[in-house]
C-alpha positions as CSV (number, residue, x, y, z in Angstrom):
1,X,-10.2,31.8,-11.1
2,X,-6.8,30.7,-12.3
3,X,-5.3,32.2,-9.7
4,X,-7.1,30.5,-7.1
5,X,-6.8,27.2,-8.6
6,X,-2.5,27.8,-8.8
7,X,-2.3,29.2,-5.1
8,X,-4.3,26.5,-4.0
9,X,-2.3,23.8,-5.8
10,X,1.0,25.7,-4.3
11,X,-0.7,25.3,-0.7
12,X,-1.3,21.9,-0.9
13,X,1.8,20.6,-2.4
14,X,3.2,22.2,0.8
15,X,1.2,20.2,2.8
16,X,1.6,17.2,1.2
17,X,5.8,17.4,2.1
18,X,4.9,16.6,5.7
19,X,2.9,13.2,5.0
20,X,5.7,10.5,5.4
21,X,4.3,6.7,5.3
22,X,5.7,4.5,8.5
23,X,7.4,1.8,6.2
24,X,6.8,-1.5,8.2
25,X,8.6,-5.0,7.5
26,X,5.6,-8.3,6.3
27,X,6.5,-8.6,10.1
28,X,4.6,-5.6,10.6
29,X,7.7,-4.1,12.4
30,X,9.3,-1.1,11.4
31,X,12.1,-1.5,9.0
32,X,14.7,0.5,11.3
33,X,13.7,2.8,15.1
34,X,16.4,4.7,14.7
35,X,16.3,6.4,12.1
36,X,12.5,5.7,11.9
37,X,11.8,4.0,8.6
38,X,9.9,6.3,6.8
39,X,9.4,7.2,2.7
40,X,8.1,10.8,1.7
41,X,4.9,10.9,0.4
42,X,5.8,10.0,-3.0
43,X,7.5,7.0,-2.3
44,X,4.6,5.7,-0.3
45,X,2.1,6.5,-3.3
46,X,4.2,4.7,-6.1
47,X,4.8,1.6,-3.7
48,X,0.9,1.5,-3.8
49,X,0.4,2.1,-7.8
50,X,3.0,-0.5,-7.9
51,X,1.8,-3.2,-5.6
52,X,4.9,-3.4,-3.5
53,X,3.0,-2.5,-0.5
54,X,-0.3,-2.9,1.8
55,X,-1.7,-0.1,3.0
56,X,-2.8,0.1,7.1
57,X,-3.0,3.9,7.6
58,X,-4.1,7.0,5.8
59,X,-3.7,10.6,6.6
60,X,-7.1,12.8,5.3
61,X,-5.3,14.1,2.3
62,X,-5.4,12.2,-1.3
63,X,-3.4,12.7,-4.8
64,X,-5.1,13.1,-8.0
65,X,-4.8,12.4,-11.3
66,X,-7.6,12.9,-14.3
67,X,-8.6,9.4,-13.4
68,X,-7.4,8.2,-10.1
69,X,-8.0,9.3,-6.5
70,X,-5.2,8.1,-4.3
71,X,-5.3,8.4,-0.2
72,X,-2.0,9.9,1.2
73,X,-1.4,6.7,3.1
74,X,0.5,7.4,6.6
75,X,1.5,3.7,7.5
76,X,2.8,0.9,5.2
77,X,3.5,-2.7,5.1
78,X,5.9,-4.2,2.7
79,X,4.7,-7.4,0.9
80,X,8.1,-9.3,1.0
81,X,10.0,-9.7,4.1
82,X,13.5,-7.7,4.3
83,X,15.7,-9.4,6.3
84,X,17.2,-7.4,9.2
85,X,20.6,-6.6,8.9
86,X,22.8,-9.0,12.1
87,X,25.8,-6.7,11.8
88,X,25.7,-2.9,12.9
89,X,27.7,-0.4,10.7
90,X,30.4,1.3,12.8
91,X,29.4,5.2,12.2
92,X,29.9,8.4,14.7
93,X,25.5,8.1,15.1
94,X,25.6,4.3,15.8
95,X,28.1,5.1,18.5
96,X,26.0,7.7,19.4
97,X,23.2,5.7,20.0
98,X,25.4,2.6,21.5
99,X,26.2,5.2,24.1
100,X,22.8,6.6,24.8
101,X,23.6,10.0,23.6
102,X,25.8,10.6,26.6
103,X,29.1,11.2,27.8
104,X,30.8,7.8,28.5
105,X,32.9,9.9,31.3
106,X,30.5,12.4,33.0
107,X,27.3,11.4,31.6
108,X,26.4,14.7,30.1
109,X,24.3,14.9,26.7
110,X,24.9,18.2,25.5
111,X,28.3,18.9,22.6
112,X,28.7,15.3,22.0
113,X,32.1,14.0,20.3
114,X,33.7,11.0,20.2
115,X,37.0,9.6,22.0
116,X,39.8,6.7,22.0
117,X,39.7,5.2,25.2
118,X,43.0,3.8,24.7
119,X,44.6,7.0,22.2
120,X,45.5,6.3,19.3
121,X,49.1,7.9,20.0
122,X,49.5,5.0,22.2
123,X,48.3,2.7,19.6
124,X,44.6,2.5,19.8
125,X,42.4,1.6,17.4
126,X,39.6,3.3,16.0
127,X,36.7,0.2,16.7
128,X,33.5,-0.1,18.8
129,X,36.0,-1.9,21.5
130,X,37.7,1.3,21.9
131,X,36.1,4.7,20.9
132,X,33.3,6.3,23.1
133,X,31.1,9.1,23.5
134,X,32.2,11.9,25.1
135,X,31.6,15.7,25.6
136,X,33.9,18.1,24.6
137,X,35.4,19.3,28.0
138,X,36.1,15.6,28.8
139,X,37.5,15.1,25.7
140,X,39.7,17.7,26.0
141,X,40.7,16.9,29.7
142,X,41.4,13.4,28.5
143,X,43.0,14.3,25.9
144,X,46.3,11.6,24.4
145,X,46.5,10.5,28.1
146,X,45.3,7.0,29.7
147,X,42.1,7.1,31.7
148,X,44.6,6.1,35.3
149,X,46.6,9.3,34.3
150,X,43.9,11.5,33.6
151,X,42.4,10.1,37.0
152,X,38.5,9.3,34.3
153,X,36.8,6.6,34.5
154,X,34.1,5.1,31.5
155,X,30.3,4.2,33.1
156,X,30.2,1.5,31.1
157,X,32.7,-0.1,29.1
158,X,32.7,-0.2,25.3
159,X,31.6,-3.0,23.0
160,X,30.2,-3.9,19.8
161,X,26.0,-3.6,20.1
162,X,24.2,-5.9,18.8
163,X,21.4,-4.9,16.1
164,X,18.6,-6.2,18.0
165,X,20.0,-4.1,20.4
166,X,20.5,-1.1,18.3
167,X,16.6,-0.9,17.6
168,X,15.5,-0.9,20.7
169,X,17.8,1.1,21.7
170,X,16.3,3.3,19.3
171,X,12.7,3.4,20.4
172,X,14.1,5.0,23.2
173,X,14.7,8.0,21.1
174,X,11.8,8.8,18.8
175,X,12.1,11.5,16.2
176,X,10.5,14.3,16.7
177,X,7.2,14.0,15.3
178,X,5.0,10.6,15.8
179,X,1.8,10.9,13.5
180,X,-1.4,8.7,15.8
181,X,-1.3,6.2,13.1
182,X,2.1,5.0,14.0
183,X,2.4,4.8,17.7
184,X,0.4,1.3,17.7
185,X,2.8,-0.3,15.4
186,X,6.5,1.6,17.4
187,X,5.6,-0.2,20.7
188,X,3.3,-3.0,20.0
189,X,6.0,-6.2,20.3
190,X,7.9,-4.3,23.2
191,X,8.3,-6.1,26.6
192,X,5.6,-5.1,28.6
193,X,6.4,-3.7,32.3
194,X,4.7,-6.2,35.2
């Protein structure tokens, strides 16, 4: 009997690492698209023991203790408003993103780098005015050279985003798993199509 009671306890905790809560904003936004804002199972629990959060979602599977009974929940709300960050931090993912997960010179997605538009051998800073993404063969064709004398041209030129910007640039990208419960509150404030 012990035995079933420990490979059953083994099999659950496994299944209880692929619960994550959808963390939403009082707004009932998420916090951030891209990456989704989500808390592991754990997190998600304790911010209920604690208070910190109300909870709009559950998955089927609950924590126990001797005396409590606690629903995995799969979608949260926080009870204080965080608010949104105006500035976006400069980082090779952000860029990423910026660019649509695309080469800036050919417009392919796969092997994705980054390059200074105007190099930095010719003084060119490293700034969301001047680096792009790029593939590696354009990178390399580019190279320390200008875009005239490397006969490239950028599809669009770059710019610092802005962070309303960012996140819905980042719906546009959703991870890899969306659990039902979420998918109302991804999409629910975008623009709809006429």
């Amino acid at each position: 009997m012990d035995g079933d009671f420990r490979s059953e306890f083994v099999r659950e905790k496994a299944v209880l690492k692929h619960h994550p809560a959808l963390v939403l904003n009082a707004d009932y936004r998420p916090l951030s698209y891209y990456p989704l804002s989500l808390w592991p199972w754990q997190e998600a629990v304790k911010a209920v023991w604690l208070d910190r959060v109300d909870v709009v979602a559950e998955y089927d599977f609950e924590v126990r203790s001797p005396s409590t009974r606690i629903k995995i929940p799969s979608v949260v709300v926080l009870k204080d408003f965080i608010k949104p960050q105006k500035r976006v931090a400069f980082t090779r993912f952000n860029l990423f993103l910026r660019d649509e997960f695309r080469c800036q010179y050919c417009g392919g997605k796969g092997d994705l780098t980054f390059d200074h538009v105007v190099p930095r051998a010719s003084g060119g800073i490293t700034s969301w005015e001047n680096v792009v993404a790029a593939c590696s063969p354009c990178n390399l064709k580019k190279g320390s050279k200008s875009l005239r004398l490397a006969g490239m041209s950028l599809r669009k030129p770059p710019r610092v985003p802005a962070a309303e910007e960012m996140q819905n640039m980042g719906r546009k990208f959703p991870p890899n798993h969306l659990h039902d419960s979420w998918l109302d509150f991804l999409y629910w404030d975008a623009e709809l199509e006429a």
